[in-house]
N, C-alpha and C positions, 0 to 999 in steps of 0.2 A: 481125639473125638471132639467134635461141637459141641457148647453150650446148650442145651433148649431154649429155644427162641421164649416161650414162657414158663417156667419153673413154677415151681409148686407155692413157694414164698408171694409168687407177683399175684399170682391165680386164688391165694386167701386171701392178699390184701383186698383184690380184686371185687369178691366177693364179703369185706365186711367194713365197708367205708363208713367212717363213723359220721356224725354229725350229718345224718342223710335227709336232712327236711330242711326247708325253709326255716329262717326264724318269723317269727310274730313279730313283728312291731323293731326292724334293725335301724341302723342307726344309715347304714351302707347296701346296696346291692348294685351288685355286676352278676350280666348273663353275659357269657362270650361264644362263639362258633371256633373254628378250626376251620381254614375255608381249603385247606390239605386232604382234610379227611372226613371233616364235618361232623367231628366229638362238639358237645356243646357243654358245657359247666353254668352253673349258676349257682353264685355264691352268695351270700349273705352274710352279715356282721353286726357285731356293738363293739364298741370302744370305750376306754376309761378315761376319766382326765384327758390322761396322756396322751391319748392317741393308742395304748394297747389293745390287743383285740382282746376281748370278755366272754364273747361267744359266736360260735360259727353255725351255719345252715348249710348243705348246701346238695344241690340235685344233679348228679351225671348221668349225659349219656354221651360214652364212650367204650373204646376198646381196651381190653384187661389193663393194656399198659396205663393208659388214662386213669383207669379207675383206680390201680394201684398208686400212682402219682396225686391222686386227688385225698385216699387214704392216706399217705404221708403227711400231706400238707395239713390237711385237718387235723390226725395226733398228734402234730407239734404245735399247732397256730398260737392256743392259749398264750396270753400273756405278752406275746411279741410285740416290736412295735414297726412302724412302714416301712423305716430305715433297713428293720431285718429281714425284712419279707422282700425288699427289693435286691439287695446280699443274695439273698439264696436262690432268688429268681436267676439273679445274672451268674451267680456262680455255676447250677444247673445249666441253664444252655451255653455255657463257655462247654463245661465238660462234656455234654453231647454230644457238641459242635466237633470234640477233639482237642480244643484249646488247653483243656485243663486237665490235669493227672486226676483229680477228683470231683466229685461231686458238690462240694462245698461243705459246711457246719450242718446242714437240714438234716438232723437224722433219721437213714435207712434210704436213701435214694441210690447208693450202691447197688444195690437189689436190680433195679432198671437197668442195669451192664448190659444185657443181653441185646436190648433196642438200640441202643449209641449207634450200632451199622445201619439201623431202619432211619434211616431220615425223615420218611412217609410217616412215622410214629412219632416225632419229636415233636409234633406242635399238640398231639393230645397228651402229652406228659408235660410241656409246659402249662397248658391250659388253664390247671385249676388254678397254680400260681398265678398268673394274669387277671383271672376272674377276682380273687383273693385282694390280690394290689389295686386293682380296679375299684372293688367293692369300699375296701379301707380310702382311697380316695374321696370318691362319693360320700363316705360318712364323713371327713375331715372337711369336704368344701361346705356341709352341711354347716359344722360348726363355724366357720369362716363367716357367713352371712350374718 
């Protein structure tokens, strides 16, 4: 028997993405499209020192898988730094892709299994990662000036 293309797991994440607002006053923002399916993300950040992210914003409109994938990325973001965020991006769409036996370190992107055959799906599951690296850029060029 098939998998359900949406399980129950994808469909709560779905439905309780944390860090669902803008921030006030970030250090970073990226808004990106999906020109596949035309999920859009819009992410927002602050960084430490370092370069970690401190706190996240961020607004979706996409389909469950999106939004589940944008839920991931937000419960783990704290703390990270560009290097790991760029890791989990490329690890992610290798596995997608087929490339990779797994998902990477990011934990809970397993969950997503069901999409890997939806190709049409894969750019709103990378999305919020892109927007995320986007946004961390933006803050770091900030600092550079």
């Amino acid at each position: 028997m098939n998998e359900p293309l949406y399980t129950i797991e994808i469909l709560r994440l779905a439905a309780a993405i944390p860090h669902h607002r803008p921030l006030d006053d970030p250090h970073g923002r990226a808004e990106l499209r999906s020109p596949t399916c035309g999920s859009k993300v819009e992410v927002s950040v602050r960084l430490d020192g370092d370069g970690r992210v401190t706190a996240i914003g961020q607004q979706v409109q996409a389909c469950a898988f999106g939004q589940a994938s944008a839920a991931l990325m937000s419960q783990h973001v704290i703390g990270r730094e560009p290097a790991e965020v760029e890791a989990a991006l490329a690890a992610f769409a290798a596995w997608l892709d087929g490339v990779r036996t797994d998902p990477g370190d990011w934990p809970g992107l397993e969950v997503l299994a069901p999409a890997r055959s939806r190709r049409g799906r894969h750019g709103a599951m990378l999305l919020p990662f892109r927007a995320l690296l986007a946004a961390i850029e933006q803050a770091l060029g900030r600092r550079a000036k």
